[in-house]
N, C-alpha and C positions, 0 to 999 in steps of 0.2 A: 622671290623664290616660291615656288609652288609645289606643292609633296600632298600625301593624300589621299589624290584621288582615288586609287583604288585599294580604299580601307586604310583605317589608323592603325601606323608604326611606331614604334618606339626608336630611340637612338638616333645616329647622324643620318641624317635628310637626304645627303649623299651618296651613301652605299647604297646600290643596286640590290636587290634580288640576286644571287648566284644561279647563272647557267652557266651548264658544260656542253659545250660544241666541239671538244675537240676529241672525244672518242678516248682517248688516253686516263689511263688509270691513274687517281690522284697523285700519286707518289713516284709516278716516272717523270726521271728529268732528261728525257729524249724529246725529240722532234719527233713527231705524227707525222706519218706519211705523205698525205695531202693537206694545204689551206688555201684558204680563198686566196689571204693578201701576204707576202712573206717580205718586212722590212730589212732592209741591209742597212744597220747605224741604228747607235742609241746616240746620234747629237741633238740639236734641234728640232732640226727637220724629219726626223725618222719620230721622233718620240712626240711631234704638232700630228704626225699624221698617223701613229698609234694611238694615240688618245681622241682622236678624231674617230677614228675606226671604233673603237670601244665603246662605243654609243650604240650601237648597233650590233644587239648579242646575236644574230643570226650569223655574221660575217665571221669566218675564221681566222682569226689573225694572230701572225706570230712574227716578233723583234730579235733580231740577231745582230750580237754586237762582239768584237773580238777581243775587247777587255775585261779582266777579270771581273769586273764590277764598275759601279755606278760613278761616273762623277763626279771627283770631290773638290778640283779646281782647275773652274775652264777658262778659256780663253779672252771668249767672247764676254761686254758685259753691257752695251748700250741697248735701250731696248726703246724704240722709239714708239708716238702717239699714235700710229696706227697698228702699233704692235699690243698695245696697251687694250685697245678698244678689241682686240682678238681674244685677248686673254681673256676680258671681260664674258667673252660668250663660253670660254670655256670653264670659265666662275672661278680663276684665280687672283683677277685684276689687284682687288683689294689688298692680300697679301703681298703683292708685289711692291704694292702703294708704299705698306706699311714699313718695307722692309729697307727699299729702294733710299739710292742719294736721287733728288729730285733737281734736273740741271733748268736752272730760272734764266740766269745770265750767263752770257758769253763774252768775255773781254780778251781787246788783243794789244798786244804787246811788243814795241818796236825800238830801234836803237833810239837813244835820246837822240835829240838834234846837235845839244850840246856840247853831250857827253859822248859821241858815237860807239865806244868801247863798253858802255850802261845801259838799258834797257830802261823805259818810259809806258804807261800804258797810255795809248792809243787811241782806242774807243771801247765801249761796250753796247750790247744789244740786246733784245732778249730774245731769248731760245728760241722758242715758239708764239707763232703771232698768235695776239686775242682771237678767240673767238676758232681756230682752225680745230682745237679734238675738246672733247671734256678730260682729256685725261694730259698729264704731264709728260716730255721726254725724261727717262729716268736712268739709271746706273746699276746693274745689279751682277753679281758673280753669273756667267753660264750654270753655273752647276745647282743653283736652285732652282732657274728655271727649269731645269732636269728635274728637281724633285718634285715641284709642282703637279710638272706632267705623269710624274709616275705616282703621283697619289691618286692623280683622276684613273689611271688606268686602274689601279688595282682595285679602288670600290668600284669598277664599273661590272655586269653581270658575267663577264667572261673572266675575271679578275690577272685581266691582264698581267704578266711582269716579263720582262727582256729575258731572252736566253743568252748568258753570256758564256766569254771564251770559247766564241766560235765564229772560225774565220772560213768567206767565202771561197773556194777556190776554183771552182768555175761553175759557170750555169749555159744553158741547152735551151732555145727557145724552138716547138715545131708550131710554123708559122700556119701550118694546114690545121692545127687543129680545131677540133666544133666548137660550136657552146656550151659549156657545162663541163667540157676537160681540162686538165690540169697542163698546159703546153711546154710550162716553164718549169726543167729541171734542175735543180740547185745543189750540187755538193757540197760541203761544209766538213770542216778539221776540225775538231773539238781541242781546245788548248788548254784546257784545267788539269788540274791534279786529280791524277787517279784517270783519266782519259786521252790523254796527249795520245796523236796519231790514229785516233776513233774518226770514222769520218760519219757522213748521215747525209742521206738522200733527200730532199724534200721537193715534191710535186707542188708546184701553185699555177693558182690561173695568172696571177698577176704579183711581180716582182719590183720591189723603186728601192733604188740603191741611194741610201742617206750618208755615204760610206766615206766623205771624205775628199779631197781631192786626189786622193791617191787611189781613189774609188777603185775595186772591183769589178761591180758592175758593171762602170764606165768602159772600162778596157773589155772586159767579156764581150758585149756590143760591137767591140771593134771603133766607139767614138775617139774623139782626143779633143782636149784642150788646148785649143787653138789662141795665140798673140804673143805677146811681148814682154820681157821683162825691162823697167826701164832703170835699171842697174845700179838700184836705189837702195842703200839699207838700212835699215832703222832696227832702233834697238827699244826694248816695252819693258817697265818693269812696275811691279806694286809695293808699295814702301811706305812702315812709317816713317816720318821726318819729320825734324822740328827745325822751321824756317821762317824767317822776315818775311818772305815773299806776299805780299797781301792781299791777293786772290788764288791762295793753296786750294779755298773753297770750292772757285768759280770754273767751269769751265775757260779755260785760259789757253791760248795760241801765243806764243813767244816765237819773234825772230829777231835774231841777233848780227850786228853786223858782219862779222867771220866765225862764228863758232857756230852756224846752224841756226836749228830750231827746233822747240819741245812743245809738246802740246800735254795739256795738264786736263786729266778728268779726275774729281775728285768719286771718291769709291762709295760707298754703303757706309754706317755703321762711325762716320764723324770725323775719323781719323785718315783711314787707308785712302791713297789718292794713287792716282797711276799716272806716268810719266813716259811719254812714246820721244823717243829721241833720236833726230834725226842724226847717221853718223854720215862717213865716207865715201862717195861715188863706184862702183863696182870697175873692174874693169871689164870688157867684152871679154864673155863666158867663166866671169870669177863669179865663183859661189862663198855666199857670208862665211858660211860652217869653216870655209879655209882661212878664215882669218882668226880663228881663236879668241874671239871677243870676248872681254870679261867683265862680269856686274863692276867690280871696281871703275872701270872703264868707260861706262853708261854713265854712272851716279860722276862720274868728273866729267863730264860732256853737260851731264844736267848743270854742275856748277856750274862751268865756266860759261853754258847760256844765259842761266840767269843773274852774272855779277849785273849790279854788287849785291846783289841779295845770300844770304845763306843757304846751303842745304844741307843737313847733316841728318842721314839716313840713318836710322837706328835697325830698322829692321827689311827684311828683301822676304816677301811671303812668296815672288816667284818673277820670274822675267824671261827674259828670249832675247834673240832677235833673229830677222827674216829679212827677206826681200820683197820687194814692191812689184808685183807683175799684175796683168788684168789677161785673162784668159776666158773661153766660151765656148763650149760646145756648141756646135750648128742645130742639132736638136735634141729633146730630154727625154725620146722615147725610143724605141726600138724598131721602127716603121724605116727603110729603108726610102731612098728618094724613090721615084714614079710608084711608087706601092700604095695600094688605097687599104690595105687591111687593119683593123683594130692595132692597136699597140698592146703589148702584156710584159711589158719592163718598161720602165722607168728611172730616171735619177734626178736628183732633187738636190740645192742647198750645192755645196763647194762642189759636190762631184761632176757642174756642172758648170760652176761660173767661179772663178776665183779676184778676188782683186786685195787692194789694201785695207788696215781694220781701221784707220784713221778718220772714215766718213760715216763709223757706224753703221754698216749696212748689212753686216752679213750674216750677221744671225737674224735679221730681222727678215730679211729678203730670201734666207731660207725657209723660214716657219711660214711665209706666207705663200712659197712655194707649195710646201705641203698641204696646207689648209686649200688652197685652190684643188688638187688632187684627191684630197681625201674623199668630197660629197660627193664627186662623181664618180671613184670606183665603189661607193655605197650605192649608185643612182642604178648603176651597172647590175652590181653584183646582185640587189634584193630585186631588177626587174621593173625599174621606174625611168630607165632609159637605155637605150641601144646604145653598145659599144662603141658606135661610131662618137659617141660625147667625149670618148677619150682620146680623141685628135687634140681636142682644144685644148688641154693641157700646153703642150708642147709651144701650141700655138701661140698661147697668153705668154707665159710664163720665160720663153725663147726672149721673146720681141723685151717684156720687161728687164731681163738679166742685162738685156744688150745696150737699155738704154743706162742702167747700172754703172756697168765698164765703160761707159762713156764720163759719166761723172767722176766715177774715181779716178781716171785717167787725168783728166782735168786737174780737178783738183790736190792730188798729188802730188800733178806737176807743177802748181803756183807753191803747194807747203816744200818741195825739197831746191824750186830754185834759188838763184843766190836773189838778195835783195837790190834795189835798183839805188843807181848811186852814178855821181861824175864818171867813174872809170866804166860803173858797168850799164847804160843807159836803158838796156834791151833786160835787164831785171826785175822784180817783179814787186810794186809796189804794194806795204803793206797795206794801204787804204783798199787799194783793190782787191785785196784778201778778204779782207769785212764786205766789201759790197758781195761779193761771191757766195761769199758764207750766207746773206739777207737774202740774197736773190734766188735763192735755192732751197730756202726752209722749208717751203712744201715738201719736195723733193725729200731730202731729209729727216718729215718727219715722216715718211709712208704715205702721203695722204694724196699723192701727184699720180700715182700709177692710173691710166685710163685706157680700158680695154678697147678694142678696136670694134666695129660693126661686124656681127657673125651671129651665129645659131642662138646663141646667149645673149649675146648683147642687142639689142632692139634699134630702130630708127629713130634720132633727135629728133621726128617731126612737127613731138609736141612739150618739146621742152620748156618751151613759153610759160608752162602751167605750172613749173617746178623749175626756175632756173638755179635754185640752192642745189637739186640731186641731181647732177651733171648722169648724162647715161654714160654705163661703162666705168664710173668710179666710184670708189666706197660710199655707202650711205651715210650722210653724218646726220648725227644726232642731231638733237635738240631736244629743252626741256619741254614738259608738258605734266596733267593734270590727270592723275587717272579717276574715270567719272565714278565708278562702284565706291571706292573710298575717301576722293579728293587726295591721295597720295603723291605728291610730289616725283614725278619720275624722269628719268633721259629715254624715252621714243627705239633710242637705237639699242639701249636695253634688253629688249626683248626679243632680240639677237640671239639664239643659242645656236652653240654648235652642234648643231641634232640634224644635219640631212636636211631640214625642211625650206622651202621657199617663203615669202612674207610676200602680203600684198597690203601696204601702208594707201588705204580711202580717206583721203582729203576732203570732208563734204563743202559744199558752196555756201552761199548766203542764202540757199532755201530753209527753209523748216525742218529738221530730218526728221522729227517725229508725224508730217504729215506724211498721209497715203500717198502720195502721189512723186513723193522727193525722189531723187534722181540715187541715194545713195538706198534708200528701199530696194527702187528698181535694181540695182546692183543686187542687191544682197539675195532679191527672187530670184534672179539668175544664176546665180554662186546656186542656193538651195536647191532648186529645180529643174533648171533646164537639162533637156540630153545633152547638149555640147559642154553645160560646165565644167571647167578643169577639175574642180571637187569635188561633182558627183562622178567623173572620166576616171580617174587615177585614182580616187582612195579607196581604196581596199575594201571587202564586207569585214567588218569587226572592227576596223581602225575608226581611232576616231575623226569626225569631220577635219581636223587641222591635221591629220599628221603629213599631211606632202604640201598643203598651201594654204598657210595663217593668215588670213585677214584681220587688221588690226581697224579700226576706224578714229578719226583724227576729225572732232567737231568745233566749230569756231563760237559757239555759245558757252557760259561760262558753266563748271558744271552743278552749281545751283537751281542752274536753270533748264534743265535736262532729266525728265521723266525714265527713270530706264525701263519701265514696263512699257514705254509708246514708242521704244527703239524699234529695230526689227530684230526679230527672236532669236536669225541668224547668227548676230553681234553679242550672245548670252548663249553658246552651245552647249547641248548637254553632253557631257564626255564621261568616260571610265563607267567602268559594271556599275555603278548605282545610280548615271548620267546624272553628274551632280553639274553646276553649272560653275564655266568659267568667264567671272566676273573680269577680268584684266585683259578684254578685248578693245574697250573703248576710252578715248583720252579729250580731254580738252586743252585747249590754253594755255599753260603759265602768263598770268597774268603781267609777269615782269618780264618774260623774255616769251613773246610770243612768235610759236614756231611758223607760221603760217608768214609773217615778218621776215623773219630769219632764213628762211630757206626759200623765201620768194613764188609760195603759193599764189596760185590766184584765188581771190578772194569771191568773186562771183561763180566761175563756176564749179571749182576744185577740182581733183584731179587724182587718179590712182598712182603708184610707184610699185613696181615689185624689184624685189630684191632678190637677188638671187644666195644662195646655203652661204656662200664665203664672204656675204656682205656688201656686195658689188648690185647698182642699181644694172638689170638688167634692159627696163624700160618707162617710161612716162607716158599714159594715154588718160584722156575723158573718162570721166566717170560712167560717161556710158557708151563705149567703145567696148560694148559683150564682146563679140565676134572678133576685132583685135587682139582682145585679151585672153580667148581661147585659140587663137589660131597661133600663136605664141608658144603656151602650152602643145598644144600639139605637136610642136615642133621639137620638141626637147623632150617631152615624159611619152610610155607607152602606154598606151590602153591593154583590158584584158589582164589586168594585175590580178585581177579578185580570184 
């Protein structure tokens, strides 16, 4: 973590400096007439992409949510390894670590062979393979990762906080408007005490509805949630219990020979485990809520799957139950079909994609929605890219939700079939439940999504030089050696969520400290030329890194590495006293060597940029200038200054 630069402060390293951008007098608790970006939903996804926003005190931003306050027990609670490595850049990871049940094994559980009426464990696996995130799949309440998010907002310089008990009730997009107008207009009920029936007008350029599946926004747009319900119900509860069962710990899959099946994640905090249980078939167009299901009801569905094991529930901290459908809007933006104009609404998260919570995906696959969304209505809004970037939203974000609903469809439909047997041949064997579950852990843990060829995403032509950073998918780490200190660090670390671009220089088996090295050459370019992206796009006053971070990544150990015979580029001076930052260049871990790891070439190395949400955008030569600005060009504007 680095703090500082511009002059010593006392107290948490965290808090921002307070600016006011909103024009509004401290003590009003109204809406402002106009902001830049206006969220609908304090879930997930509304509060990945306010706290993303909140980085960036120039941007107006304001959260509206229709509950009286903050959540205090949600629904959602798996948070998977690439959800982990997000949080990381928004500097909560750790706390989540600390807090979180951490899922290592997964064991499944099938009728004895013996006993058919008893229940046998099967096999087991582990969660996540070696070697795919530094961080673990983990278990956590929604509602902290809600507080998480709302601690960043509030020490950020705008000090963000949600406006609550206020419900959208319709919004107004004029698709004719300029640049620089507010097009989207947004009414709102105010539903608190002492306001009921207040309404308030609010002007933004740009709207994304986090609001639900029973979205708003969605409907305002005129979209719908398009597919099938497969007439499935299940019933979720959270519960202490005291049981024989022997993996209450583990993540655990029970199928039983006639009484269903239960799938078991144990919770946070040692005790609290949760119990998704599958019940009854629907009929065509029966809705659960008509059957008056009751926790009593659940908790004897759990017994009777897990005989002969015990269950004796002591306490229900909360439960449900729902139906199983996979739904998907056609697109997440407000751009009607043959239209080529900007988008200025949005939705995000359920309001867009619905399916079941049994695959863990949906809070994960909403926050990453948002985190996609957020750096480009910042790229937009401060003037570092044309409007037209906000097609690609839709674009990514569409195609991944779809590949989503295909999995949970699937998979769903192996966990609520009956099991295969003499009578029922065409059933569904538990072994091939576990290969399903293996064969698909990328997938499950975030780490599979890979964007398509577009404005963003670059040509594989030279993937050869990095075949570890796939283009189009998350950057993954790896450890390394930071040269200034010998500090032990993870590469993908240096990851924030701040808007900016990364350009990770791989050097070769040259010398880098001679004149002549090829990652010099690079860096005289980056410093000097007119076509550099860095001297193109950053700003007069900004410092050198604030739109594209170059890191350097040398294959010498770092004992053996002069920093004064680096190039001066790789030591910029930054902030009003241009003090220098040291944690530009890395070496080796000599135990886990990254260049190994992620399939560098060793002769002549190779740059990778990364794009704000973590996603390699492209792989080229170290000295591929001209590619690597004509890239840039494609995506940032000039004339910023």
């Amino acid at each position: 973590m680095q703090f500082h630069l511009n002059g010593f402060r006392t107290g948490d390293p965290d808090i921002c400096a307070q600016t006011d951008t909103t024009g509004m007098p401290a003590d009003s608790d109204e809406l402002p007439g106009t902001v830049d970006v206006l969220i609908v939903g304090c879930g997930p996804a509304g509060l990945t992409l306010a706290a993303q926003l909140a980085a960036f005190p120039s941007i107006r931003t304001r959260i509206v949510e229709q509950k009286a306050g903050p959540l205090e027990l949600g629904q959602a609670d798996g948070i998977a390894c690439r959800t982990m490595e997000m949080f990381h850049a928004f500097g909560f990871c750790e706390k989540v670590m600390k807090e979180a049940y951490w899922v290592n094994e997964t064991t499944f559980w099938k009728p004895d062979p013996d006993r058919p009426e008893t229940i046998t464990r099967s096999g087991r696996v582990q969660d996540v393979e070696d070697g795919l995130s530094e961080f673990p799949h983990v278990i956590l309440n929604q509602a902290r990762v809600h507080d998480f998010y709302l601690d960043i907002m509030r020490k950020s310089a705008n000090r963000l906080e949600p406006d609550y008990s206020r419900r959208l009730v319709d919004l107004a997009v004029d698709p004719s408007a300029s640049a620089g107008d507010y097009p989207v207009t947004a009414r709102l009920e105010r539903t608190g005490a002492g306001h009921e029936g207040k309404t308030e007008t609010v002007r933004a350029k740009y709207v994304v509805g986090c609001d639900g599946a029973r979205s708003a926004v969605r409907k305002a747009l005129g979209r719908e949630l398009t597919g099938d319900s497969a007439n499935q119900a299940w019933g979720v509860m959270d519960v202490l219990a005291v049981t024989d069962f022997p993996d209450i710990r583990f993540k655990a899959l029970v199928q039983s020979k006639s009484e269903g099946s239960i799938l078991i994640i144990p919770r946070e905090g040692g005790y609290l485990v949760r119990i998704y249980v599958e019940l009854d078939k629907l009929n065509e167009n029966e809705r659960v809520a008509g059957r008056n299901i009751s926790i009593d009801q659940l908790i004897a569905a759990a017994q009777r799957i897990l005989h002969p094991h015990a269950l004796d529930v002591k306490e229900v901290a909360w439960w449900s139950v729902y139906e199983i459908g996979q739904r998907l809007c056609d697109r997440f933006d407000d751009v009607a079909d043959g239209e080529d104009r900007p988008p200025h609404v949005f939705i995000a998260g359920d309001a867009c994609h619905t399916h079941s919570p049994k695959a863990g995906q949906g809070m994960n696959v909403s926050m990453q929605d948002t985190f996609n969304l957020g750096w480009k209505l910042a790229h937009v809004l401060l003037g570092r890219s044309s409007p037209a970037l906000l097609h690609s939203y839709s674009e990514e974000r569409q195609e991944t939700a779809r590949m989503l609903i295909e999995f949970d469809r699937n998979w769903s439909r192996m966990l609520s079939a009956p099991l295969k047997s003499e009578s029922n041949p065409d059933g569904v064997d538990p072994e091939d439940v576990r290969r399903h579950f293996v064969a698909h852990g990328r997938y499950t843990a975030g780490t599979a999504t890979q964007y398509r060829s577009s404005t963003l995403t670059g040509s594989a032509d030279h993937q050869h030089l990095a075949t570890g950073f796939p283009v189009g998918m998350r950057f993954h780490s790896a450890p390394v050696i930071r040269l200034a200190d010998a500090k032990a660090v993870h590469l993908g670390h240096t990851l924030k969520a701040d808007g900016r671009w990364r350009l990770f220089t791989f050097a070769g088996a040259e010398d880098p400290m001679a004149e002549s090295s090829t990652i010099r050459r690079l860096c005289l370019f980056l410093d000097t030329a007119p076509a550099s992206p860095v001297r193109k796009y950053t700003s007069k006053g900004e410092d050198i890194d604030a739109v594209l971070d170059m890191r350097a990544v040398f294959q010498q150990g770092h004992r053996d590495l002069d920093l004064n015979r680096l190039p001066a580029f790789l030591l910029p001076a930054k902030g009003r006293y241009g003090l220098r930052d040291y944690e530009k260049m890395f070496c080796p871990d000599p135990v886990s060597d990254i260049f190994a790891m992620r399939g560098i070439d060793r002769t002549s190395g190779c740059m990778v940029v990364v794009r704000p949400d973590q996603y390699v955008s492209l792989v080229l030569p170290l000295d591929a200038h001209a590619d690597l600005a004509a890239f840039f060009d494609r995506v940032l504007l000039s004339g910023v200054n």
